[in-house]
C-alpha positions as YAML, in Angstrom:
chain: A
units: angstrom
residues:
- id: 1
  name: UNK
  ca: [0.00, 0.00, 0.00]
- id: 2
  name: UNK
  ca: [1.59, 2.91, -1.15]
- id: 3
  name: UNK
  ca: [0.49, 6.31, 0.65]
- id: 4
  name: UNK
  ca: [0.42, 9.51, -0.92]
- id: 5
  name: UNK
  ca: [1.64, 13.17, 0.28]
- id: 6
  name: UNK
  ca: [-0.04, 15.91, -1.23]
- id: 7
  name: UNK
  ca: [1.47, 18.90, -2.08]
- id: 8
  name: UNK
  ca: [1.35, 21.30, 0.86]
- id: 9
  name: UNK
  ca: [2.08, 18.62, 2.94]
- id: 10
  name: UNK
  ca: [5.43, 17.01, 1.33]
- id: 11
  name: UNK
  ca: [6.38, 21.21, 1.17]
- id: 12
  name: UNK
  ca: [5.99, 20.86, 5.16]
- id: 13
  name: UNK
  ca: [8.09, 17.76, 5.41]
- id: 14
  name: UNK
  ca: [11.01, 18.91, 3.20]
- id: 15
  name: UNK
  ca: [10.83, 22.13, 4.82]
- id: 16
  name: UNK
  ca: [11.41, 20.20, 8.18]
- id: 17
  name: UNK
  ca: [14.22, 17.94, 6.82]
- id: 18
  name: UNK
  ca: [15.91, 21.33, 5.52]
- id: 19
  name: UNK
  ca: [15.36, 23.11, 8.44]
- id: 20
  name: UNK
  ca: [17.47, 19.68, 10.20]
- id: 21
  name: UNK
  ca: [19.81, 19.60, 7.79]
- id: 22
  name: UNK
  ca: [20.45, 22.66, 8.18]
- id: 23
  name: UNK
  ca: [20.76, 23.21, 12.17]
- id: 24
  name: UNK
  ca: [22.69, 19.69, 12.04]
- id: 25
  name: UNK
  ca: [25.37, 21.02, 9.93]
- id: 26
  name: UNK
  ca: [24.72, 24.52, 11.85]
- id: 27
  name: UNK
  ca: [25.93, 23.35, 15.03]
- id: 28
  name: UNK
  ca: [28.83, 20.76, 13.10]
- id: 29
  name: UNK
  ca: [29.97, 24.05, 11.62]
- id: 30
  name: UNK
  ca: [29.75, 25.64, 14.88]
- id: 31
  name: UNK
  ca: [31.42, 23.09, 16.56]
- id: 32
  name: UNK
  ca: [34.56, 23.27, 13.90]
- id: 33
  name: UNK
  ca: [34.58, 27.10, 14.34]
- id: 34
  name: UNK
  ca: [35.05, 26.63, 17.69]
- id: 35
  name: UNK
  ca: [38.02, 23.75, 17.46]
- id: 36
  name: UNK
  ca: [39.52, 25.57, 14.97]
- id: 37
  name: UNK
  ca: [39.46, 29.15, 17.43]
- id: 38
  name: UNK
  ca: [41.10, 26.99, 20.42]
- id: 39
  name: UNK
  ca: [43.81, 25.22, 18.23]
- id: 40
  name: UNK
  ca: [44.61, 29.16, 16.33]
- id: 41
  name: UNK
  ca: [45.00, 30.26, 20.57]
- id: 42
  name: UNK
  ca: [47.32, 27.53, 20.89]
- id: 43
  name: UNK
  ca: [49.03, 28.01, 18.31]
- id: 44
  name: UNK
  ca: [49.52, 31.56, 19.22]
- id: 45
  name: UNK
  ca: [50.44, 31.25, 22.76]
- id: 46
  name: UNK
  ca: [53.45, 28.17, 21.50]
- id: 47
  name: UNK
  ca: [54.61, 31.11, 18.93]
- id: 48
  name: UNK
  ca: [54.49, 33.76, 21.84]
- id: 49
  name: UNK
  ca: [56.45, 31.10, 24.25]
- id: 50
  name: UNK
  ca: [58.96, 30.28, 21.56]
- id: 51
  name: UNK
  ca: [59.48, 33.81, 20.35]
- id: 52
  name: UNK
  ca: [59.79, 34.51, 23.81]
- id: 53
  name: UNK
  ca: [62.59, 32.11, 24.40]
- id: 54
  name: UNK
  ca: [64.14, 32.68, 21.14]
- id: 55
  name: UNK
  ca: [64.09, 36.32, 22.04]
- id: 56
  name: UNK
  ca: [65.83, 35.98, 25.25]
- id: 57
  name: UNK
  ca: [68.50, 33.99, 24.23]
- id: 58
  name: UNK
  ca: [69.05, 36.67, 21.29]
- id: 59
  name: UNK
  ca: [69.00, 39.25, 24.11]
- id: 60
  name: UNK
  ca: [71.58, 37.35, 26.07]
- id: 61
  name: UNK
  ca: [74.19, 36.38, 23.30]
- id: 62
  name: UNK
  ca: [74.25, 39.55, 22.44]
- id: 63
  name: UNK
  ca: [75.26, 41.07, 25.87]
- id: 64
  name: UNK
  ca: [77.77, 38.25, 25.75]
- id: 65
  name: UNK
  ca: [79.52, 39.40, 22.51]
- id: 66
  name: UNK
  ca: [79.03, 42.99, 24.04]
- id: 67
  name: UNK
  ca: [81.13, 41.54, 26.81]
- id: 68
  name: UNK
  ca: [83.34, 39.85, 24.73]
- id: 69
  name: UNK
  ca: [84.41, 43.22, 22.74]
- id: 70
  name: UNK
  ca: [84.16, 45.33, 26.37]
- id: 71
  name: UNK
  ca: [87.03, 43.40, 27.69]
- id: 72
  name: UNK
  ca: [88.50, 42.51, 24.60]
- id: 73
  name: UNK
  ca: [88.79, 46.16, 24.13]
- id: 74
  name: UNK
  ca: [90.05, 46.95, 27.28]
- id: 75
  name: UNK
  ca: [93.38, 44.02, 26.79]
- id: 76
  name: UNK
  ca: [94.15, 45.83, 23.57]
- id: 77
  name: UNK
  ca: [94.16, 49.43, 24.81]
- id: 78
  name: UNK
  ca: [96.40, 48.82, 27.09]
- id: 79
  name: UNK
  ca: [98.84, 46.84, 25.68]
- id: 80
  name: UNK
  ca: [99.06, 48.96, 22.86]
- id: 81
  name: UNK
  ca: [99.73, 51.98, 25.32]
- id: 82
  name: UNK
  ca: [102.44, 49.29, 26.58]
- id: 83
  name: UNK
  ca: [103.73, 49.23, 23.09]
- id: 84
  name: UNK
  ca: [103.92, 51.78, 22.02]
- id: 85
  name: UNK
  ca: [106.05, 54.28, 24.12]
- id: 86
  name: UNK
  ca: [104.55, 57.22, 22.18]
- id: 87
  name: UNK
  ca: [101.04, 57.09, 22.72]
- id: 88
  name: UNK
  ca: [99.34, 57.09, 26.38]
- id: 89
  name: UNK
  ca: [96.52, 55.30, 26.47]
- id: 90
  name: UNK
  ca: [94.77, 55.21, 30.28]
- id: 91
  name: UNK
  ca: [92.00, 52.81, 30.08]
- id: 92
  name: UNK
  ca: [90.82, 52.22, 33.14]
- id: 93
  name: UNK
  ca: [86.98, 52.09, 33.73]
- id: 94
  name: UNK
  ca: [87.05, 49.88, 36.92]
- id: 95
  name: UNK
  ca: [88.11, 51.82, 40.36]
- id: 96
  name: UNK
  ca: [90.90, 50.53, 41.84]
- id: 97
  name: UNK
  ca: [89.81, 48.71, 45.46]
- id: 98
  name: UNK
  ca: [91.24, 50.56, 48.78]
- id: 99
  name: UNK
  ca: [93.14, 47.46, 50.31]
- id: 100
  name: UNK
  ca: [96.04, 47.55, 52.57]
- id: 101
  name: UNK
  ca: [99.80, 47.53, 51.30]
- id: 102
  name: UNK
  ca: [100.27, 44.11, 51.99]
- id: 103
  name: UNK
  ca: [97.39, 43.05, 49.86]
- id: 104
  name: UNK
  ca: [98.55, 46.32, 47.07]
- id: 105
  name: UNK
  ca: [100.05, 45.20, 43.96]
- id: 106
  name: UNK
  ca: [103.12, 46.71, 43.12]
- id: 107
  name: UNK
  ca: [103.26, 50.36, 41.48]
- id: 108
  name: UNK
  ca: [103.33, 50.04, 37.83]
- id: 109
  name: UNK
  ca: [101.16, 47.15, 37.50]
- id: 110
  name: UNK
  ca: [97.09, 48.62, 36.27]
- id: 111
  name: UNK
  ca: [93.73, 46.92, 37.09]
- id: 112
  name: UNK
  ca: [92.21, 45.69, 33.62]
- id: 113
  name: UNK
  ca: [89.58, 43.06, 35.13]
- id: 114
  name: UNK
  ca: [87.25, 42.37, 37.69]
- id: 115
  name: UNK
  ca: [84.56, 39.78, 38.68]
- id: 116
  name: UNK
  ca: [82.36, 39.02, 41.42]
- id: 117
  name: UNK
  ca: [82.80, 34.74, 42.19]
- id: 118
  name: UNK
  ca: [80.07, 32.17, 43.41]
- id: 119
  name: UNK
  ca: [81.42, 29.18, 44.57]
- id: 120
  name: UNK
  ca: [82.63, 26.57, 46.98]
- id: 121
  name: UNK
  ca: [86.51, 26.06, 48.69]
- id: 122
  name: UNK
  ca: [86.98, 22.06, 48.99]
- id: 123
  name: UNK
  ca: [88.18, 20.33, 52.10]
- id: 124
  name: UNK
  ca: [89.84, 17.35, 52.96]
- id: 125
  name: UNK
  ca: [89.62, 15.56, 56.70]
- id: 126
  name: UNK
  ca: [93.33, 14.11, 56.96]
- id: 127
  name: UNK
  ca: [95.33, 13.21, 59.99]
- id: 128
  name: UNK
  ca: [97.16, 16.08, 61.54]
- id: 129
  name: UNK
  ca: [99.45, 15.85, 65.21]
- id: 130
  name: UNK
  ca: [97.78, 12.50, 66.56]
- id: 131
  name: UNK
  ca: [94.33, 13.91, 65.53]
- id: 132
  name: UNK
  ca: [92.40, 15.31, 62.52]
- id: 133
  name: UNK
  ca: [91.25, 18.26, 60.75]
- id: 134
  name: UNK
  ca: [90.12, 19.95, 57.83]
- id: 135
  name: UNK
  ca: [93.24, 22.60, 57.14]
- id: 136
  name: UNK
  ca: [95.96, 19.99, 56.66]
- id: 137
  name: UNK
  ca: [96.21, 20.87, 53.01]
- id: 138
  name: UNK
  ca: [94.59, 24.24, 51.17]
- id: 139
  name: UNK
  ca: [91.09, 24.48, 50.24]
- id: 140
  name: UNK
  ca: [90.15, 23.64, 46.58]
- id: 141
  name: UNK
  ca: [88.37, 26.49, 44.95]
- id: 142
  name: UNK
  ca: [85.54, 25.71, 42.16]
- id: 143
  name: UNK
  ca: [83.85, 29.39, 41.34]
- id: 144
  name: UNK
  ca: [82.24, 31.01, 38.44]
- id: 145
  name: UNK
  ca: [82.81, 34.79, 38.03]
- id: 146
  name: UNK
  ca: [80.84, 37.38, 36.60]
- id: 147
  name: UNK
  ca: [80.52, 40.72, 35.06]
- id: 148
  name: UNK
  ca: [77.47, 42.92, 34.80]
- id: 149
  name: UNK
  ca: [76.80, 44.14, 31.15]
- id: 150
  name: UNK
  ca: [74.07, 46.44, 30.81]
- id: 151
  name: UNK
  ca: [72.47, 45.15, 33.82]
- id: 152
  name: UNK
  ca: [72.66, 41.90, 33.16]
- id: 153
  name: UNK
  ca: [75.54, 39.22, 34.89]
- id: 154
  name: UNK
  ca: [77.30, 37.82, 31.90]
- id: 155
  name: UNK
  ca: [80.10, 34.60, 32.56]
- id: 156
  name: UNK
  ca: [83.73, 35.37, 32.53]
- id: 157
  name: UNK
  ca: [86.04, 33.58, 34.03]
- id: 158
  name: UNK
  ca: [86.00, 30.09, 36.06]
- id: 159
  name: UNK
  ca: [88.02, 29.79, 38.68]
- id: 160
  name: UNK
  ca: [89.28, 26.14, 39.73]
- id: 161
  name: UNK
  ca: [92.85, 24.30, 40.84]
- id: 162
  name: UNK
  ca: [95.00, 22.52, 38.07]
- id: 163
  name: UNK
  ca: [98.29, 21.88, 36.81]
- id: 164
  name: UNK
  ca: [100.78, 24.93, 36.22]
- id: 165
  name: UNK
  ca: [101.27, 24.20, 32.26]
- id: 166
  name: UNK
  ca: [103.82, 27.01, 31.89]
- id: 167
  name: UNK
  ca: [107.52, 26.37, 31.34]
- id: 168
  name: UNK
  ca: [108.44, 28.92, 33.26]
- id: 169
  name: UNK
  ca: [106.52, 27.33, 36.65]
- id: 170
  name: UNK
  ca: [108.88, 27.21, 39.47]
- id: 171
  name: UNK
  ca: [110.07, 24.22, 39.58]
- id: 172
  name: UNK
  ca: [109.12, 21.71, 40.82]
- id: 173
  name: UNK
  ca: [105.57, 22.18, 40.27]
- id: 174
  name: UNK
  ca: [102.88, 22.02, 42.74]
- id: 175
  name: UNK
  ca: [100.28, 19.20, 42.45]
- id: 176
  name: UNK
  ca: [98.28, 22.19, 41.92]
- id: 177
  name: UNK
  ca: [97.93, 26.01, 42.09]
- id: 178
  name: UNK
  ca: [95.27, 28.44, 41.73]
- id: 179
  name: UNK
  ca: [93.69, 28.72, 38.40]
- id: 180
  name: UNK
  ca: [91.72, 31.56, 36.44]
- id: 181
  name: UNK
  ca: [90.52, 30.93, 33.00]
- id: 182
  name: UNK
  ca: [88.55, 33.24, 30.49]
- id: 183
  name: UNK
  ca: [85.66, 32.07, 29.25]
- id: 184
  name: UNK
  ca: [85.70, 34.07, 26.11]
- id: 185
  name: UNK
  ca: [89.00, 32.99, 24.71]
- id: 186
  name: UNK
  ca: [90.63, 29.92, 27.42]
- id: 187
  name: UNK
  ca: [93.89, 32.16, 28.54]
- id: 188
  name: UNK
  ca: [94.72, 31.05, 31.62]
- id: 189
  name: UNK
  ca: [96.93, 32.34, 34.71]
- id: 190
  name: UNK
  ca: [97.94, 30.67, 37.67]
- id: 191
  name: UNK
  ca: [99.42, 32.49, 40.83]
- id: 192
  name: UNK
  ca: [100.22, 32.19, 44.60]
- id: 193
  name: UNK
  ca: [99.70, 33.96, 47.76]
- id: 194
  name: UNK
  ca: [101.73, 33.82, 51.10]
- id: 195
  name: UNK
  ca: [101.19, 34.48, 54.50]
- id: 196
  name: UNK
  ca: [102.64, 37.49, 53.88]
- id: 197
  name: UNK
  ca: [100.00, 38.72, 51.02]
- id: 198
  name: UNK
  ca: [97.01, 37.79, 53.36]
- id: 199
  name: UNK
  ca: [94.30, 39.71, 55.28]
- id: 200
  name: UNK
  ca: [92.17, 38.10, 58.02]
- id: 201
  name: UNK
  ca: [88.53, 38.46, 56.90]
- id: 202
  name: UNK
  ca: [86.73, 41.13, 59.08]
- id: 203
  name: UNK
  ca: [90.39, 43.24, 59.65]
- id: 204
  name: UNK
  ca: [89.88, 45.94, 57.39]
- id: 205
  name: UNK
  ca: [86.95, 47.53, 54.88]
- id: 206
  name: UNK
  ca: [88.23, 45.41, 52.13]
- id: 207
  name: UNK
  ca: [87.54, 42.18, 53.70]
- id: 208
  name: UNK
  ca: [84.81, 42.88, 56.30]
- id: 209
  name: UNK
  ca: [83.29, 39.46, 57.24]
- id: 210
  name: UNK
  ca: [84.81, 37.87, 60.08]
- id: 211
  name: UNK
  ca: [84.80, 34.42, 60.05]
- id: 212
  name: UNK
  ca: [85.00, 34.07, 55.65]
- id: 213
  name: UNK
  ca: [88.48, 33.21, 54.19]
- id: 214
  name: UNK
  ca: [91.48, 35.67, 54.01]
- id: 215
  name: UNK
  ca: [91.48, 38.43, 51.23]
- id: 216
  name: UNK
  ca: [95.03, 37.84, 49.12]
- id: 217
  name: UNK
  ca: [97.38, 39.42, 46.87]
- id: 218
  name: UNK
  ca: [97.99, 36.17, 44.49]
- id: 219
  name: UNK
  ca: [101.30, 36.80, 42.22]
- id: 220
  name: UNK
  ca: [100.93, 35.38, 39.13]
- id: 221
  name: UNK
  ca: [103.57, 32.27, 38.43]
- id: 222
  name: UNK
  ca: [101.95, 31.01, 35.05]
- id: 223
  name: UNK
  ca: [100.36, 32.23, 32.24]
- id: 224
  name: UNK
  ca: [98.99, 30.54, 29.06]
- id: 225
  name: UNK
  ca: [97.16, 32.17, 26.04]
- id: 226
  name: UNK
  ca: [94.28, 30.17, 24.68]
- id: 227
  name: UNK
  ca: [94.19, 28.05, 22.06]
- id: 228
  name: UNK
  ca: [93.42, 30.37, 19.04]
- id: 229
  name: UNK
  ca: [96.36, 32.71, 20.68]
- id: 230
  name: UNK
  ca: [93.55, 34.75, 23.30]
- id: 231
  name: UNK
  ca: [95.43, 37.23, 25.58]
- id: 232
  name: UNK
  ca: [92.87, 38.34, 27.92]
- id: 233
  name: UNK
  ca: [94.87, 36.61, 31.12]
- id: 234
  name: UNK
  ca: [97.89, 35.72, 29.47]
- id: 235
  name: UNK
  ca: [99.29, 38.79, 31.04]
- id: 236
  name: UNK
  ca: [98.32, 39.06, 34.47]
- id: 237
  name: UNK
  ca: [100.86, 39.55, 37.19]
- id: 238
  name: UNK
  ca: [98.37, 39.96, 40.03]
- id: 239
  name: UNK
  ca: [95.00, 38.96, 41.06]
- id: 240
  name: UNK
  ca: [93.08, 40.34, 44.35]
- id: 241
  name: UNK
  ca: [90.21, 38.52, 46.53]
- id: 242
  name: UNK
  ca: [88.50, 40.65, 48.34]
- id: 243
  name: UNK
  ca: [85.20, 41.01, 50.16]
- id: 244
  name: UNK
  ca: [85.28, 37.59, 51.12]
- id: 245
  name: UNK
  ca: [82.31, 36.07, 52.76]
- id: 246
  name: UNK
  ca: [81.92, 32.18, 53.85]
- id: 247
  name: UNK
  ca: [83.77, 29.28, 52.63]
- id: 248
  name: UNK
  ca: [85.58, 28.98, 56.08]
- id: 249
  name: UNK
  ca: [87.08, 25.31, 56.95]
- id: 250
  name: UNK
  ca: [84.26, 24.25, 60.01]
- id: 251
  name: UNK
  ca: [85.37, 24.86, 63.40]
- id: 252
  name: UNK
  ca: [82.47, 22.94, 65.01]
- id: 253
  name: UNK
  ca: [83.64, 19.20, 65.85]
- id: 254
  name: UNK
  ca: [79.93, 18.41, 64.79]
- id: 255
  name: UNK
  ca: [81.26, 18.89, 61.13]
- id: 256
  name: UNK
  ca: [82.29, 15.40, 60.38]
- id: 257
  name: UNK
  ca: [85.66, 15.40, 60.83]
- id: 258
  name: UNK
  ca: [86.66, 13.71, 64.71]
- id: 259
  name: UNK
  ca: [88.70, 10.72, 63.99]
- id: 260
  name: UNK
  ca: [90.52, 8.70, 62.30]
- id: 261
  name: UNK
  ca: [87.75, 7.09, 60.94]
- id: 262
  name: UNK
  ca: [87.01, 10.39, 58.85]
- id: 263
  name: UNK
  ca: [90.24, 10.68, 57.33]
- id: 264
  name: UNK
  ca: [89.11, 11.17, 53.57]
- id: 265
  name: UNK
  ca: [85.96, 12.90, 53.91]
- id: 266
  name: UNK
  ca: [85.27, 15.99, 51.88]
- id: 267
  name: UNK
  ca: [83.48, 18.67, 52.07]
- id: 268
  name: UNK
  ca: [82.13, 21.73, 49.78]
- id: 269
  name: UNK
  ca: [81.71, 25.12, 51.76]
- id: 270
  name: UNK
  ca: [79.70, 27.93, 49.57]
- id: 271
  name: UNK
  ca: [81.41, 31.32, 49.12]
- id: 272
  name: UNK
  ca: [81.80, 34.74, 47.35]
- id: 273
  name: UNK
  ca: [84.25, 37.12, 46.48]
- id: 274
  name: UNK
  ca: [85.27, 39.79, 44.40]
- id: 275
  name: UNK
  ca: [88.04, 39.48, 41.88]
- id: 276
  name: UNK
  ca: [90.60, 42.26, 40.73]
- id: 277
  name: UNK
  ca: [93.27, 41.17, 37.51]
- id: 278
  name: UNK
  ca: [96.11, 43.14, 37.70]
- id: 279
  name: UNK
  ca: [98.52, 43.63, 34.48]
- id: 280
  name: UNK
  ca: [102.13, 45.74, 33.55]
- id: 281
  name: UNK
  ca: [101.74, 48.87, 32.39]
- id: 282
  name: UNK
  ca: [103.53, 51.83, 31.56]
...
């Protein structure tokens, strides 16, 4: 049996299938608007957070060339006014530090450098007089110093204990001395400081926190130049720490290191300093 639709009636039935049709795909359209908003937000916030980053890191290599060419310019200045007997040159855009004479590099010898240091001085627990301690040998020194360029602290130098490499070392050579090297270009110095070149922390303005290790005068017995011939602390003859403040050896017994059976222990103590590089000049 076959039933027929009149006229006015199919009219009313297409116009309802339309009329679903047409919301159906309404809201599918809808839906896909709305998917394809979120993923565009997405997609813009990942391009904001990796312009962002990309950004930054610009910004920051940058101020590290700047660096680069600040102290790069500063080396050359002065040894060409070295040079060249002719021409004065006086670049010197770091204040020298008030210290006292025993902790005063020589006259004739010009500030060219400076750094501030994070780090840690190493100890050792070895036997000493029937007993123990922490001081039988020298701390170890592991620091990172920096330089603020344009406001922002930029790496320079890393500071650490090694092998005296140059010829010229007295001989023989330590197991290890005191080691700067640039981070720009891998010239290296090594130097020394005696009881006589020391300040007890927290004895004078320069090195006012009692209790933190000695401010020095270190005189330089080793230079290097990197490996693509960089001079940047190739011709130090003296380096400064000052404004000392932890990385004392414990006192307290508590520390780990009572007897015999803590011969070998080790132990990292945080500290900062400042850092002065000293050079010949005319």
């Amino acid at each position: 049996m076959v039933t027929r639709i009149g006229p006015k009636k199919h009219a009313d039935v297409t116009n309802r299938l339309s009329s679903t049709v047409y919301v159906e795909k309404g809201q599918q359209y809808g839906r896909s608007k709305t998917k394809d908003k979120e993923k565009t937000e997405v997609n813009n916030n990942r391009s904001k957070k990796f312009h962002g980053g990309v950004a930054a890191r610009i910004i920051r290599w940058s101020l590290a060339i700047l660096a680069v060419l600040a102290i790069s310019g500063a080396v050359y200045a002065q040894e060409k006014a070295h040079d060249d007997a002719g021409e004065q040159i006086n670049f010197s855009p770091i204040p020298n530090p008030v210290t006292p004479g025993n902790i005063t590099p020589q006259v004739g010898n010009h500030l060219f450098l400076a750094g501030h240091a994070f780090g840690s001085q190493g100890y050792v627990c070895l036997p000493k007089d029937g007993s123990v301690s922490w001081t039988v040998n020298g701390a170890r020194p592991e620091a990172t110093l920096f330089a603020t360029f344009f406001g922002e602290p930029i790496q320079i130098i890393t500071h650490f204990l090694s092998h005296n490499d140059d010829p010229r070392a007295p001989q023989p050579v330590a197991f290890g001395n005191a080691t700067w090297q640039s981070s720009f270009d891998s010239s290296k110095v090594w130097a020394v400081a005696t009881p006589a070149t020391t300040v007890v922390a927290g004895t004078d303005q320069s090195c006012p926190n009692t209790g933190s290790i000695a401010c020095l005068l270190l005189t330089a017995i080793g230079t290097e130049e990197g490996p693509t011939g960089g001079k940047i602390l190739s011709k130090t003859t003296f380096v400064q720490r000052l404004n000392t403040k932890g990385g004392s050896a414990p006192s307290n017994p508590a520390t780990g290191c009572l007897a015999t059976s803590d011969i070998g222990r080790q132990l990292l103590v945080p500290y900062t300093a400042d850092y002065f590089f000293y050079r010949a000049g005319e």
